[in-house]
FIPANU-686041 format. One record per residue (C-alpha): x, y, z. Coordinates in steps of 0.001 Angstrom, whole numbers, always signed. Each point is the difference from the previous one (the first is absolute). Example, Ala and Ser with C-alpha at 12.3 -4.5 7.8 and 13.67 -1.06 7.14 Angstrom:
<nodes>
- +12300|-4500|+7800
- +1370|+3440|-660
</nodes>
This chain:
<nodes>
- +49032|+69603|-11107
- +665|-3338|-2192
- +2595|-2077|+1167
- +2251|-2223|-2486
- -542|-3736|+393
- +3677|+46|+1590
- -792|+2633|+2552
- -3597|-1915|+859
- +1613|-3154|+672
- +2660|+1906|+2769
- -2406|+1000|+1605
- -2225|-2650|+568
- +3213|-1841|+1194
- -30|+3338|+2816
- -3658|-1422|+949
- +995|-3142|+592
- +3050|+515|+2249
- -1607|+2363|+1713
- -3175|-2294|+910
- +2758|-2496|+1099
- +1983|+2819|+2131
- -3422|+135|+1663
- -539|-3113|+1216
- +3373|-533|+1075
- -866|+3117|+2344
- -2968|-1797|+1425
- -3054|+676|-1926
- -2798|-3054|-121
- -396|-2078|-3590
- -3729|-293|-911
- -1371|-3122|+2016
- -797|-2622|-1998
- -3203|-1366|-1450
- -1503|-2502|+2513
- -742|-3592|-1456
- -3559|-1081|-575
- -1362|-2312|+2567
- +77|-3696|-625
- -3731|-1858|-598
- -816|-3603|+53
- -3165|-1807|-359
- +52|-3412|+247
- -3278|-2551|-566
- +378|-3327|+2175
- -2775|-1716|-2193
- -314|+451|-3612
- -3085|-1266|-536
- -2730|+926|+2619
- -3703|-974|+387
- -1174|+1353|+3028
- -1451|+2885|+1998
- +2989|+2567|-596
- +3666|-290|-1849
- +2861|+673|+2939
- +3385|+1730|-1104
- +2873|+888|+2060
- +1703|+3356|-775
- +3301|+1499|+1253
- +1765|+3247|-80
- +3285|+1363|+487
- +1354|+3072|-309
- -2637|+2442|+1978
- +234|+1498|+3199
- -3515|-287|-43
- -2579|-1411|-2598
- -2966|+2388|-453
- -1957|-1557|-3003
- +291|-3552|-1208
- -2338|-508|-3490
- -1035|-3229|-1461
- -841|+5|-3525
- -392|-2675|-2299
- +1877|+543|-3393
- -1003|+3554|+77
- -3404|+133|+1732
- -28|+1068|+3316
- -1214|-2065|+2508
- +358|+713|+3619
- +2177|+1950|+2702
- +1258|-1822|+2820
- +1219|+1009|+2696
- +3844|-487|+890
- +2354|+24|+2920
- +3334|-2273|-540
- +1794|-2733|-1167
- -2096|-3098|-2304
- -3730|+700|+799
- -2647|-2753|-1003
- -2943|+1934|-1629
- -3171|-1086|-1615
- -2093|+1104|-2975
- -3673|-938|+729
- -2365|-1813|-3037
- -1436|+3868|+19
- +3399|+1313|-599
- +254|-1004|-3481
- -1147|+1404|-3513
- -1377|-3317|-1536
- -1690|+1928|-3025
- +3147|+1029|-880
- +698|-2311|-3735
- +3409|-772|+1348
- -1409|-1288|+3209
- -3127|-1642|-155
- -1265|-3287|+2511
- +2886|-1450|+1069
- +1707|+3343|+183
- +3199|-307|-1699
- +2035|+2682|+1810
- +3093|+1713|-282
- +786|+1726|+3203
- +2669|+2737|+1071
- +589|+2191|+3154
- +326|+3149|+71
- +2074|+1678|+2827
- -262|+4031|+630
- +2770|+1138|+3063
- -225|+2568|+2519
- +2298|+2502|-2208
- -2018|-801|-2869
- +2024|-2451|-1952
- -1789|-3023|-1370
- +792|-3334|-1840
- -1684|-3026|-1383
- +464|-3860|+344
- +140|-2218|-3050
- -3328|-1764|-1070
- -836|-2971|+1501
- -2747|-2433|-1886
- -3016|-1210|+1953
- -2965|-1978|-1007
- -3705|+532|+2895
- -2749|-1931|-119
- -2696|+1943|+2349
- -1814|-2314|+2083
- -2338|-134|+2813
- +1097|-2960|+2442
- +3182|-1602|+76
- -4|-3350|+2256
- +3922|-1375|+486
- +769|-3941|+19
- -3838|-756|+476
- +1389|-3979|-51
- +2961|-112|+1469
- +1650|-1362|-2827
- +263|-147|-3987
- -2835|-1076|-1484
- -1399|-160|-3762
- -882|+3677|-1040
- -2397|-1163|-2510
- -2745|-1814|+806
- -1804|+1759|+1970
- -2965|+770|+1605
- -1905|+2032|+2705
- -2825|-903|+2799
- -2216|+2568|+2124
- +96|+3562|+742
- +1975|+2742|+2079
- +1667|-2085|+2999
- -1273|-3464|-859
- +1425|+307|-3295
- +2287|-3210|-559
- +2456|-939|-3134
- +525|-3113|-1822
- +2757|-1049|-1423
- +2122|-3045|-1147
- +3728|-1270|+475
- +2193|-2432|+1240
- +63|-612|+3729
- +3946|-1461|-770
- +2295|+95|-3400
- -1468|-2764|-2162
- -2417|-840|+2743
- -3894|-251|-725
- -1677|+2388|-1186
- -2026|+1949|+3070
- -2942|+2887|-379
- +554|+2866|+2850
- -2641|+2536|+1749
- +763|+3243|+1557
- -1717|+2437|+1523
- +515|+3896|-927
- +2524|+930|+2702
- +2456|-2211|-741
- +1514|-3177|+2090
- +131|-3741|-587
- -3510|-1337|-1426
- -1565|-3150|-366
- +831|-2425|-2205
- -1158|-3485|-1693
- +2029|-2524|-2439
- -1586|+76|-3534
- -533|-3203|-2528
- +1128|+1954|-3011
- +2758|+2360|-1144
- -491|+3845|+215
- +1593|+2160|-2539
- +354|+2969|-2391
- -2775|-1655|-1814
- -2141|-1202|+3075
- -3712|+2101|+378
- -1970|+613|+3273
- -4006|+380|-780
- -2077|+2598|+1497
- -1339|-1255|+3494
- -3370|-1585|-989
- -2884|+1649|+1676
- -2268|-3395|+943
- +2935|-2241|+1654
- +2702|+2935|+631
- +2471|-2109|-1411
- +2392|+604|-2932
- +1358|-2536|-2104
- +4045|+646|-1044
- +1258|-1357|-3355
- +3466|-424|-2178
- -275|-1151|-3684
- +1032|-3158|-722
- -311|-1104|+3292
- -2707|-259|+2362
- -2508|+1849|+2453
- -1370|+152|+3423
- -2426|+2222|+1833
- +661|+1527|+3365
- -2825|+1079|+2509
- -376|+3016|+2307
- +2388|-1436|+2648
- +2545|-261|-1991
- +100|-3629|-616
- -467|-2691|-3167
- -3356|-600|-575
- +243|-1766|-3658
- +2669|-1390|-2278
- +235|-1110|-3754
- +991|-3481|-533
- +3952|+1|+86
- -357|-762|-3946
- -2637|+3062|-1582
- +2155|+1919|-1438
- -1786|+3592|+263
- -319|+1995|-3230
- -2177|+2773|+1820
- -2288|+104|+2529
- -3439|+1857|+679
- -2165|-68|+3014
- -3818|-1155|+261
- -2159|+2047|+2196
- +91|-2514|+2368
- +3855|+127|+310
- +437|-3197|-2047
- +3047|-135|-2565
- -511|+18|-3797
- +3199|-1132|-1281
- +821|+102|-3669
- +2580|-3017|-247
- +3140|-39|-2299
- -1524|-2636|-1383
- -3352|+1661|-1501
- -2165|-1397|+2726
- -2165|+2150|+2487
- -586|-1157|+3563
- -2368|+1361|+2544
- +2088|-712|+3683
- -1018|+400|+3266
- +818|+2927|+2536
- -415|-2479|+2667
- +2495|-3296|+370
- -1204|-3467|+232
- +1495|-2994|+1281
- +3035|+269|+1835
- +2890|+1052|-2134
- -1562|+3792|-466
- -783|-360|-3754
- -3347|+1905|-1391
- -2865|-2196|-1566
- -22|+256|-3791
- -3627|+408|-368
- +318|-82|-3702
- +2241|-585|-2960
- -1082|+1519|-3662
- +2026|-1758|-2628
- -360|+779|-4113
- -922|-3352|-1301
- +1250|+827|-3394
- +2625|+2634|-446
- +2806|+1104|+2631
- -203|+3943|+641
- +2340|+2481|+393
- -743|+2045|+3196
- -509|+3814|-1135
- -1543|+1774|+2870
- -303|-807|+3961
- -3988|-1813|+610
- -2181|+3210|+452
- -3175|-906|+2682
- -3107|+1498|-1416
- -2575|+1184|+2237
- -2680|-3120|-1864
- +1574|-3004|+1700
- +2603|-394|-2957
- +3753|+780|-818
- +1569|+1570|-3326
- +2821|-2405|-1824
- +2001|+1268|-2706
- +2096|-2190|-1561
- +1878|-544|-3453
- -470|-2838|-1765
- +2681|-889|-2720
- -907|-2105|-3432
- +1444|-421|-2925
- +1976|+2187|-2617
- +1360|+1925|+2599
- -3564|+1044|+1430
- -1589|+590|+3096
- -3547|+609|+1423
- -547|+2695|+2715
- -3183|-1514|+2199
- -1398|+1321|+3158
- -1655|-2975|+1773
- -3267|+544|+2750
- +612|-2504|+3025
- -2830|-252|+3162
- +2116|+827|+2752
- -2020|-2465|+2127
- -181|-3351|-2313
- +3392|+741|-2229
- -2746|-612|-2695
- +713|+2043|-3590
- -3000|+1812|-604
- +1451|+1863|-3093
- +2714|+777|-2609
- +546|+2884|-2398
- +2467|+38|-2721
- +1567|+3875|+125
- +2992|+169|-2536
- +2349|-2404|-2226
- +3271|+803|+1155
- +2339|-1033|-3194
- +4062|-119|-535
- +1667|+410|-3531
- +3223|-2971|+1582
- -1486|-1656|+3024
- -2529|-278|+2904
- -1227|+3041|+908
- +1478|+1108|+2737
- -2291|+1019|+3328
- -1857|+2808|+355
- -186|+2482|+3091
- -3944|-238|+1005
- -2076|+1348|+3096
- -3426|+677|+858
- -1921|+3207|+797
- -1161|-318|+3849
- -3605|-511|-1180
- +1017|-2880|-2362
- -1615|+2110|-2627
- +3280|+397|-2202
- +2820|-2007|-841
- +3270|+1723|-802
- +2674|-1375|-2406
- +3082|+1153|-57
- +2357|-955|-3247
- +3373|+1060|-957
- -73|+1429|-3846
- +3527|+970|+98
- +3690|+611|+1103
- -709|+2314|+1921
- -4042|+97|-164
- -3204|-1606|+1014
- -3534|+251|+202
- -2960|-249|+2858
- -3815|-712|-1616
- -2714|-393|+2000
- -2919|-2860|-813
- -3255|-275|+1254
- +217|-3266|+2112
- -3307|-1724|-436
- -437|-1070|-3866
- +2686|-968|-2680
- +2365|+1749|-1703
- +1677|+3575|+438
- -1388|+2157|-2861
- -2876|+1909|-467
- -1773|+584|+3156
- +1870|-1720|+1410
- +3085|+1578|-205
- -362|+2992|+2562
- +3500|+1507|-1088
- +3678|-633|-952
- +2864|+2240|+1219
- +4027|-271|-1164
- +2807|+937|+1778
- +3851|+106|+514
- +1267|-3213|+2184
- -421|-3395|+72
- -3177|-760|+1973
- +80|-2118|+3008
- -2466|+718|+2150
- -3735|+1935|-626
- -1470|+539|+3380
- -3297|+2059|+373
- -236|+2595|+3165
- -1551|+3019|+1448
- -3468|-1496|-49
- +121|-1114|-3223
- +432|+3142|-1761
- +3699|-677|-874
- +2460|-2790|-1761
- +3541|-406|+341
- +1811|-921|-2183
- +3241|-1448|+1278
- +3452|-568|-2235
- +2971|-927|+1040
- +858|+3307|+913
- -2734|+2450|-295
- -3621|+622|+1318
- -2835|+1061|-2140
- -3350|+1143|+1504
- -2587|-744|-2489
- -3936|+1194|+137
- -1537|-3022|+450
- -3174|+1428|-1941
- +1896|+1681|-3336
- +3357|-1677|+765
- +1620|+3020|-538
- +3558|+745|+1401
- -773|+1474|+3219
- +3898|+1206|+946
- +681|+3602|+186
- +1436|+1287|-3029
- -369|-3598|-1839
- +3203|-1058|+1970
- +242|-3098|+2207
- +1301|-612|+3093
- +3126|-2017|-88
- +2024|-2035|+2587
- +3510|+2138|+688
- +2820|-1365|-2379
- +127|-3659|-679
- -2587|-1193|+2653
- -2910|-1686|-678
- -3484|+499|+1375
- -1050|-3092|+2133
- -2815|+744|+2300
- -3165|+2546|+291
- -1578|+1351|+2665
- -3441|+1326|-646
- -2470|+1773|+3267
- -3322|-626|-310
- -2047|+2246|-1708
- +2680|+2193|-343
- +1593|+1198|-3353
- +3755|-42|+1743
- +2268|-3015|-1320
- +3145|-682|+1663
- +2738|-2796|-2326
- +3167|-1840|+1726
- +2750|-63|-2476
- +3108|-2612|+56
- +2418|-1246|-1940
- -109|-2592|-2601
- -84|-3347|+1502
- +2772|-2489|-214
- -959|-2828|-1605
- -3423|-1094|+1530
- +812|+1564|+3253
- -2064|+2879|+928
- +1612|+3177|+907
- -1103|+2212|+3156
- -1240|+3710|-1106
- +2416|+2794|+1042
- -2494|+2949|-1286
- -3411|+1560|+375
- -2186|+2065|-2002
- -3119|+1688|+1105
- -2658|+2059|-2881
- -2476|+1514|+581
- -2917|+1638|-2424
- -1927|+3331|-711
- -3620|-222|+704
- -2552|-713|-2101
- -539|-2926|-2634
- +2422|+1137|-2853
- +2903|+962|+3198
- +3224|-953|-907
- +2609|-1761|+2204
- +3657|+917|+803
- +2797|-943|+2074
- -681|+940|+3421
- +3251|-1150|+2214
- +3131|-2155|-541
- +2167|-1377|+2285
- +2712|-2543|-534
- +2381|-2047|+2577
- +3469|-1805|+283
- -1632|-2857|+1112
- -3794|-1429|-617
- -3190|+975|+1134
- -3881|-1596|+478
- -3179|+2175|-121
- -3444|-172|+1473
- -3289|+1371|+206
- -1544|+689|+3471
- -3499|+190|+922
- -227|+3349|-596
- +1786|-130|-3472
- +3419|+1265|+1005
- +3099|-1747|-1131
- +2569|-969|+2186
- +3531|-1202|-1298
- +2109|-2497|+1620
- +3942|+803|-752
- +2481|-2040|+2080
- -692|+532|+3880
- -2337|+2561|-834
- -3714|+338|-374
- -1283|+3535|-1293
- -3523|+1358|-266
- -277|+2323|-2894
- -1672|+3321|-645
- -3454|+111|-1140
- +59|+640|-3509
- -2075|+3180|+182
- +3306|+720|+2673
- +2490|-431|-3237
- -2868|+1636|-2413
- -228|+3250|+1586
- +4166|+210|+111
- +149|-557|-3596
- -3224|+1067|-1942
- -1194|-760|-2853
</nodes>
């Protein structure tokens, strides 16, 4: 039977004090909904290269935790186990989706717990932000003390492996060169002549006298031997504009002033300074340096220079110099290098390894420039001998030739083009270059031998004429085959600065801080994001 809305609302009032005459008798209320349990994951250190990434993770709230899920953002990663209170956990390099887009080498995480109680409630803890660099060896305070991250340098194999590096042994004291072995502790180390800096360069260790011969723009250069002490010096006023070495460890050193000097490994006399066995001057025209002396396997060394005239002209010449005399033995014109208001301002210039090529490099542009490779025996860059020309986006400041010869990069300010060093086509995947992160600059390359890997340090801008340490590395890598393109590989960026190396067996190792850390192979990082 229908009830009026009068009569519906009486009774409903009946319900309700009847449902209160009840529990005032002594019947139970519905228990109440228990609250969730209460998750926190915390990450000591932000920014991790190393063999795993530690968290610590608490709960509160369970009698008993029976499943505690790490994901990050919302990939699963791992279940750990759990007992109480703020645990310390670790996610292993294995742990962790790198081929994810949102991830890639240095993972760039975003990590949350997931907590699952005994009675089945559950709960998860806000995201925390992570950044892991997957190594293979971390070695802590190796010195002993703060040292230069960059330069740096790397001696021997497995346990006689031993690290060079520069710094000051007080604030404002002299400037001192330090060796340590792989397992850390105080090293050896020796007062050096000249100043070490962002800017300074460590050679290869020359195969004939063992020795390698470390060098600073604008300043000068000496050579250390095997034992770790000075074996040569530049006269306290050569003024180094870049430095190659002889196959007999002797110094060619390109002066700021235009001239080239051939100096000794091996000191004379007693104040430690190196012989200079020779001195090739212009007799006519002051050059321009363009490219660092390139030693030719036919007793002779490679000398590009510019040479300005007038009406805002200028002549590009490679010069032929016997490495044992300092005698010209010949000079070929390339290209006229010409400016619509005043001199011409430098090209960037390099030689192939074989001394075959010459590479100019020439900003056309804003925002543009321009690599074309000459023949380097005969005059003139056209025809025949003009092999190819290749533009770009950048302004070119470095062209470096690598893996064996079969590639060219290009180097802006901020990007890295691989060029085929046969076609000079663009060698990047998908056309697009490899930049520096944000506003840093790329500063220094690090190319294995016979290996089609590259590796750049990035910095910021320098203040003023003082160099800047790098705070970021970037490894690429490239497909097989000739026409393989190249692509960013790994990143990883720090608070602070960092050096890099090559060891013997082509692996780099990065010096951050107090720390010294071996990296992955790169077929390690390939096969966790490929291609």
């Amino acid at each position: 039977m229908l009830h009026s809305p009068v009569t519906r609302r009486a009774w409903r009032t009946i319900f309700v004090l009847a449902s209160g005459l009840a529990v005032a008798c002594g019947g139970d209320p519905p228990p109440p909904t228990p609250d969730p349990p209460q998750v926190t994951l915390l990450v000591p250190e932000g920014n991790v290269a190393g063999l795993s990434l530690k968290f610590i993770v608490n709960v509160t709230g369970c009698d008993a935790v029976t499943t505690l899920n790490v994901y990050d953002r919302t990939t699963f990663l791992k279940t750990f186990p759990y007992a109480t209170g703020s645990t310390t956990l670790e996610l292993q390099a294995s742990d962790i989706r790198y081929s994810d887009p949102l991830v890639g080498i240095a993972a760039s995480l975003s990590l949350t717990a997931e907590a699952i109680c005994d009675d089945g409630r559950k709960n998860t803890s806000l995201p925390q932000p992570a950044i892991f660099f997957p190594v293979s060896k971390v070695v802590e305070d190796p010195q002993g003390g703060q040292v230069y991250a960059h330069p740096f340098a790397i001696d021997g194999t497995g346990s006689t492996m031993s690290f060079l590096s520069c710094g000051k042994a007080t604030a404002g004291g002299l400037e001192t060169m330090y060796r340590h072995g792989a397992n850390g502790g105080v090293g050896t180390s020796i007062t050096v002549p000249f100043p070490c800096n962002g800017s300074t360069q460590i050679t290869d260790r020359n195969s004939v006298t063992g020795k390698r011969w470390v060098w600073t723009p604008g300043s000068g250069a000496f050579a250390i031997d095997e034992s770790f002490a000075l074996a040569s010096q530049t006269e306290a006023t050569m003024e180094v504009e870049s430095l190659s070495v002889l196959r007999d460890g002797d110094a060619l050193i390109r002066m700021m002033s235009g001239d080239v000097v051939r100096v000794s490994h091996q000191s004379s006399g007693g104040l430690g300074v190196g012989q200079t066995k020779w001195r090739y001057t212009r007799q006519l025209e002051v050059g321009n340096a363009l490219a660092a002396p390139l030693v030719t396997g036919d007793n002779t060394v490679l000398i590009a220079s510019q040479l300005p005239f007038i009406n805002n002209r200028a002549s590009i010449i490679v010069e032929v110099v016997d490495t044992t005399t300092g005698q010209l033995r010949a000079e070929y014109k390339k290209t006229e290098n010409v400016s619509s208001t005043s001199t011409p301002p430098l090209p960037i210039a390099s030689f192939s390894d074989d001394g075959a090529l010459v590479y100019l490099g020439f900003i056309t542009g804003t925002d543009q420039s321009q690599v074309t490779a000459c023949v380097t025996v005969g005059d003139g860059c056209q025809g025949t001998n003009s092999k190819w020309v290749r533009s770009f986006a950048g302004k070119v400041v470095g062209v470096v030739p690598y893996a064996s010869g079969s590639r060219v990069a290009a180097i802006t300010t901020q990007r890295v083009w691989v060029l085929d060093s046969t076609t000079g086509a663009i060698r990047n995947k998908e056309q697009r270059s490899v930049d520096a992160n944000g506003a840093l600059q790329v500063r220094h390359l690090l190319l294995p031998a016979s290996s089609t890997d590259l590796f750049f340090l990035s910095a910021p801008a320098p203040t003023g004429s003082t160099p800047t340490l790098p705070v970021e590395i970037v490894g690429m890598d490239q497909q097989a085959g000739s026409s393989g393109e190249s692509r960013e590989l790994f990143r990883y960026q720090v608070p602070v600065s960092l050096g890099a190396a090559l060891d013997s067996t082509n692996r780099v190792w990065l010096r951050t801080g107090l720390k010294l850390l071996q990296t992955q192979p790169s077929t390690q990082y390939r096969s966790a994001r490929p291609q």
